[in-house]
N, C-alpha and C positions, 0 to 999 in steps of 0.2 A: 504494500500500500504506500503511497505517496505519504511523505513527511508534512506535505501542507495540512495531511488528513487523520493523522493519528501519528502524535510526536511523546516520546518518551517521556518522564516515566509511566507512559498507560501500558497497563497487560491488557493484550486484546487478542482473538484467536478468532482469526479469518479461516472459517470452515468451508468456506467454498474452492480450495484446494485441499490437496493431501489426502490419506487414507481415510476414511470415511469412520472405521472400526477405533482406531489410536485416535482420534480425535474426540469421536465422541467418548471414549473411555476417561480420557485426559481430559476431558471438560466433566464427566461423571463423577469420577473416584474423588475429588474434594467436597462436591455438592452431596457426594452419598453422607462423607464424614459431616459434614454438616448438619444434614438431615437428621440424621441418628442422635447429633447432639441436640438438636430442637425435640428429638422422639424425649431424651433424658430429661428436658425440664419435665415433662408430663411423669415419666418412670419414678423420679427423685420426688416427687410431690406423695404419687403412690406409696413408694416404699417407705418415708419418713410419717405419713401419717398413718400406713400401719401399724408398722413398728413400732411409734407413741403412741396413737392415740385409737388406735381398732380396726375393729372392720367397719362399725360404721361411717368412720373418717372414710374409707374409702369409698362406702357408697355414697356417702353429700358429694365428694368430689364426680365420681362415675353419672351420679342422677342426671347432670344437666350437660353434661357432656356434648351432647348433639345438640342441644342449645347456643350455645358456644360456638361451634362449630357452626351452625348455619349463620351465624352474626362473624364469624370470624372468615368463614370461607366465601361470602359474599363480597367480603371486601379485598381479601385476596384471590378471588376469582374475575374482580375485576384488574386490578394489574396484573394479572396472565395475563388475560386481553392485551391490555395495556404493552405488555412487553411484545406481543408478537407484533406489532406495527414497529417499534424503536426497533426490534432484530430486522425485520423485512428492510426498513430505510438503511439501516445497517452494512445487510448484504448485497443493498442496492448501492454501497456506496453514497449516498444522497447525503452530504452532512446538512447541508441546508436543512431540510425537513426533517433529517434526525433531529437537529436541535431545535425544532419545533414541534416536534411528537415527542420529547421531552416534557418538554413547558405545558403542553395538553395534558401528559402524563401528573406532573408534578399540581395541575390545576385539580383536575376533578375527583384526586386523592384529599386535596384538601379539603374540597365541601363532602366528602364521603365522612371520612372521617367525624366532623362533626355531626351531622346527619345519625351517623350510624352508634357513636355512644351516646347520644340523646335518645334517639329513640328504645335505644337497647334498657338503658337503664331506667325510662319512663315504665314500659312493659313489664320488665322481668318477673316482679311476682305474679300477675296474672298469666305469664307463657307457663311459670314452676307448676300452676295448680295444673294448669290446663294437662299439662304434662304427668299427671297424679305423680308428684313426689312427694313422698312416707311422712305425713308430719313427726316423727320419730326425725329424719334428717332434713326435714327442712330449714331449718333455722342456718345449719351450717352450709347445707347448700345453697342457699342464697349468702352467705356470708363470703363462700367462694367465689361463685359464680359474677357477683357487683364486684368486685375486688377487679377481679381481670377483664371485665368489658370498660371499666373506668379506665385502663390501661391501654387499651386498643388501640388508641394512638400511636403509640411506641408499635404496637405489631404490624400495623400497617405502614409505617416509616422503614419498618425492617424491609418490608416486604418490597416497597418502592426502589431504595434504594439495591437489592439484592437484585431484583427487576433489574435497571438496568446493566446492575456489571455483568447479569447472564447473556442479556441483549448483544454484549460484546466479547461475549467468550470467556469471560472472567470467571472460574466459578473458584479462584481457591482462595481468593482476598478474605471473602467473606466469613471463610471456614475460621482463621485466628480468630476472628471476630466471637463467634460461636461455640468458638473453646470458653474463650476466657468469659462470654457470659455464662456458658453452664456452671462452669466453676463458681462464678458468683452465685448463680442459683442454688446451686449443692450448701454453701457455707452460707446463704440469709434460708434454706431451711432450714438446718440443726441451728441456728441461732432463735428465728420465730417460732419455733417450735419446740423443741428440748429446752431452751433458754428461757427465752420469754413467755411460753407456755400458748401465744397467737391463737393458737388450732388451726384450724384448713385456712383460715383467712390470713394466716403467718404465710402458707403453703403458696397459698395465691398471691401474696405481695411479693414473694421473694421472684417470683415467675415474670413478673411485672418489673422491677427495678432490672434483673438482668435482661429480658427484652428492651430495656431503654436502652438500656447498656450495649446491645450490640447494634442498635437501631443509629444511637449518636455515634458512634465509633464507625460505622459502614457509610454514614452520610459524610464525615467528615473527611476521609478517606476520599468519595466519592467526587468531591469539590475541592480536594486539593491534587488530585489524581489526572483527573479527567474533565479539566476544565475548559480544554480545547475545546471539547463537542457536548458544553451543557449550553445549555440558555445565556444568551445575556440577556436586556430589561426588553430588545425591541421584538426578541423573538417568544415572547408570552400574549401577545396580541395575535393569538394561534386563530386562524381561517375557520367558521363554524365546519367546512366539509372535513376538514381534518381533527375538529372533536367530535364530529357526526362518526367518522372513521375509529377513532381511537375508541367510544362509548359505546358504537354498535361491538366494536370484538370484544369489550369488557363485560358487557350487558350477557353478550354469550356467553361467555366463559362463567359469568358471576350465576348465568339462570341455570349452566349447566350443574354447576355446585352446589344452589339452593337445591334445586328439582332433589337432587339426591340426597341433602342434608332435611330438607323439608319431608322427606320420607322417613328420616334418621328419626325427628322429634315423634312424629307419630308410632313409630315403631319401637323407639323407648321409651314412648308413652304405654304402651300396652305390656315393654317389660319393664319398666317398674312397678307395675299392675301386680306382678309375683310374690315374692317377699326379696326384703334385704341381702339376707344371701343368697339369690339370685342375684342382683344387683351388684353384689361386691365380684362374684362369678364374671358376670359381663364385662366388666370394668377392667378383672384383672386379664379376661383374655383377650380385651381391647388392646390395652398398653401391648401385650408381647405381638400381636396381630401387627400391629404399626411399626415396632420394630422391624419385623421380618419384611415387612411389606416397603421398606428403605429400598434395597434395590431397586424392585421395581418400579417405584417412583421414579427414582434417580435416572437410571437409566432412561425411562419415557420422555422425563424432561428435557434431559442433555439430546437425546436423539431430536426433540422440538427445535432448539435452537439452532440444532444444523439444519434439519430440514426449513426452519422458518427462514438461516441466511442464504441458502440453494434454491429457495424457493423466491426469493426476491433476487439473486442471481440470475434465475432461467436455466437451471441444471436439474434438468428432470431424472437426469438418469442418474443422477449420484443419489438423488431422493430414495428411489426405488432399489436401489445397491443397499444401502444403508438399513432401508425397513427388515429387509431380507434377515439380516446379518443382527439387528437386537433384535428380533423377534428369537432367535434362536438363542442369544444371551437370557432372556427373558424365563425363556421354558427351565434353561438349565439352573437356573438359580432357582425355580418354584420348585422345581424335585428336590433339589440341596432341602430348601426349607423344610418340603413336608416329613423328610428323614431327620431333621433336624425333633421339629416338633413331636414325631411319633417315635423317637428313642429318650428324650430328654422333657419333653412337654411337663409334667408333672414336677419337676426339680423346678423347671423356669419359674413358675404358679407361685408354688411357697417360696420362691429367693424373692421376688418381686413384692410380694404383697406383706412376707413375714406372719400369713393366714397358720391357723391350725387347724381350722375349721376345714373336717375331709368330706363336706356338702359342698362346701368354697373348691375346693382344687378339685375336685370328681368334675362338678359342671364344668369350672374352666377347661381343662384338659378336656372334655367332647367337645366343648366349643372351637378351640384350638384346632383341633385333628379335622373338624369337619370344614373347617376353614380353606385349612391347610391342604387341604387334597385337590384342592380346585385355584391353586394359585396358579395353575399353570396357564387356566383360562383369564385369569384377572392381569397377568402381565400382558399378553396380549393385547386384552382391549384398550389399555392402559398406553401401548404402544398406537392402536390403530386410530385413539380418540385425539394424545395429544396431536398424530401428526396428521390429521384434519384438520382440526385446528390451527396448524402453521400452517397448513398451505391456504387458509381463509374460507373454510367451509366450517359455518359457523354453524348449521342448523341439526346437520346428523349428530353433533355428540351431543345436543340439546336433548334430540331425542332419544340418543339411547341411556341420557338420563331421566327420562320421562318414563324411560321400561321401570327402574329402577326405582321411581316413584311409586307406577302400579305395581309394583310389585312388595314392597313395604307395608303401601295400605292394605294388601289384600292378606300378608301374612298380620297384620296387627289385628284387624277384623276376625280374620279369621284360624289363621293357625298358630299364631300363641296363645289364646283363647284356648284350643283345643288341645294343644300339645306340648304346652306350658315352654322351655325353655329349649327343648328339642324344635320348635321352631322358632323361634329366636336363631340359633346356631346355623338350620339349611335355609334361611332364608336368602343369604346373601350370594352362599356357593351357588342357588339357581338360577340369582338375579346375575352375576355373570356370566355363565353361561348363557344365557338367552343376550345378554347384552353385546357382545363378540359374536354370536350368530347375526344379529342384527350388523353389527359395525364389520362384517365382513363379506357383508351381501354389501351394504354402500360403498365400501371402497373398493370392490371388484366391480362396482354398478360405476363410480366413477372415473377408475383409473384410467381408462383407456381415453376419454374426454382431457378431464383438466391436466392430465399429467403429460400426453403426448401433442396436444395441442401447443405444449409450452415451449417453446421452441429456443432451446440455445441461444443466447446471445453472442454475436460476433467476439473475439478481441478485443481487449483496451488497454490502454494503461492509464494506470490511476495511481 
């Protein structure tokens, strides 16, 4: 790349050359470490509030979970969007409009943000009831749950700025970053918690001060780094079609998250409908679920951003090379997991949660195993959803989180009602599979269109 266009010190990784496999690995392996350490503030919350203070700390934490998660993935599901327009100008070269799909970026994060812990914390107790959580842990689950949507700012600042250094290939800045706030997270819980005596609401400030923590450290980074290609004052006077642009792939990405997370609340609405230890059950085979499920993230994402800068290059055929090649990383890591889980599954349960309760690990451990046998379908769609979404087909993974909604409501209505926790557990291995059947008829239905139609771009030098 031209030194007019990216001048030292920026780490930037132009994926539109080079081996398609080593790049995207090299852009994965830091965001995986990363990932795992944002899985650890959640694990570190679990395991110091069991170990203190019970299982029922784990289930006030576990109850509102999917609460959280639709207020928290709404808002980083709109910068996904958000970042796949800043990669596409990116790989188009465009700095112009990169640092004006910036300034759009950095604009509608800001009214998000507010918007979104106003309304969150206006709500919450009447989403808690809606939600039947135990008056037994409600008092702590709300004590949790306002703690970290007060916070939310710091999460979506992380997420902004993390957005763009991925836009540009950047994925291992962020990771020191994400060190040292889990570290801070580990040491203000045994401080708010063993020390100070906090309860869950220790568990959730300390979550909250180290996401500031890696949120200011990634921005400030971000602006002394990469200041060639941010905004200055005249390019914030961003064109409506190009926040029309950046809001439609946000809105996508943000409805594709809800749809699925809006299935989450109702379907943990119907299991916390059980008892508690179900609930602490859930909770604990969530945490080790998410863990394992790091790869596969990682991977689908790193593979997004190459196909999003190849895909605003006009290299169709390094796209199609590339799916080929993590779809097969994908599968081999879901068999890794599931031998993982069905030799050790039971050890992970009681190290995690510190439970002794053998209701507690029985259920987690089916939970687990029945998860875990169908990962092999879940990295797949995981692969086939984000890289729709890079190439700007916004509306297939909408819908095949819309499977994923029907399919929650119908297990909440109907089959944990009838089969108590055992359908809780299959619910999700079939909502995958059906979802990858779906997402594998659309992108066999569109490949041969958008993909070959796209026609190579001549030579240049830039």
């Amino acid at each position: 790349m031209n030194s007019t266009y990216v001048k030292k010190p920026m780490r930037v990784m132009d994926m539109t050359q080079g081996n398609p496999v080593k790049l995207i690995l090299a852009f994965a392996i830091p965001l995986l470490i990363g990932n795992i350490f944002q899985q650890v503030y959640s694990m570190v919350d679990t395991m110091v509030a069991g170990y203190n203070l019970g299982d029922h700390a784990i289930a006030a934490i576990g109850a509102t979970s999917s609460l959280y998660g639709l207020i928290i993935d709404f808002a980083s599901g709109l910068n996904s969007g958000y970042t796949i327009v800043v990669t596409q100008r990116f790989g188009a070269h465009d700095k112009k409009k990169l640092k004006e799909s910036i300034a759009g970026m950095i604009e509608l994060d800001a009214a998000v943000t507010v918007v979104l812990t106003v309304l969150s914390l206006v709500f919450l107790r009447p989403l808690m009831r809606f939600m039947n959580t135990p008056a037994v842990i409600f008092g702590q689950a709300y004590s949790y749950i306002a703690v970290i949507c007060a916070g939310m700012a710091a999460t979506i600042a992380y997420n902004m700025f993390a957005g763009i250094l991925r836009a540009f290939g950047n994925s291992r800045t962020s990771l020191s970053f994400l060190i040292i706030s889990s570290l801070i997270n580990m040491g203000m819980d045994l401080l708010f918690i063993v020390v100070l005596h906090m309860g869950v609401a220790g568990a959730a400030l300390a979550t909250v001060i180290a996401q500031t923590v890696s949120a200011v450290l990634c921005g400030v980074y971000v602006y002394r780094h990469y200041r060639d290609v941010l905004p200055g004052k005249g390019d914030f006077y961003v064109s409506f079609d190009l926040i029309a642009e950046l809001f439609s792939n946000g809105i996508a990405m943000a409805l594709m998250y809800c749809v699925v997370d809006l299935g989450s609340v109702f379907f943990q609405r119907a299991n916390n409908a059980l008892d508690e230890t179900i609930i602490s059950a859930h909770t604990a085979s969530r945490r080790i679920i998410g863990i394992m499920m790091q790869p596969l993230a990682t991977v689908s994402t790193a593979s997004s951003t190459f196909i999003g800068q190849n895909w605003g290059a006009k290299k169709p055929e390094r796209i199609r090379m590339a799916l080929r090649q993590v779809l097969g990383m994908e599968i081999a890591w879901s068999l890794f997991g599931c031998a993982v889980i069905y030799a050790f599954g039971g050890f992970l349960v009681r190290f995690t949660t510190g439970t002794s309760d053998a209701k507690v690990a029985e259920n987690a451990v089916m939970s687990l195993r029945c998860h875990l046998a169908f990962f092999p379908a879940l990295g797949c769609l995981l692969v086939l959803r984000t890289a729709l979404q890079a190439m700007g087909k916004k509306m297939v993974p909408v819908l095949s989180s819309c499977i994923e909604l029907g399919m929650k409501l119908l297990s909440a209505a109907f089959l944990i009602p009838r089969l108590g926790f055992i359908g809780t557990s299959i619910t999700e291995p079939i909502t995958w599979t059906l979802m990858l059947l779906f997402l594998a008829a659309a992108y066999m239905a569109l490949q041969k269109s958008p993909l070959r139609s796209a026609k190579p771009e001549k030579k240049r030098t830039v």
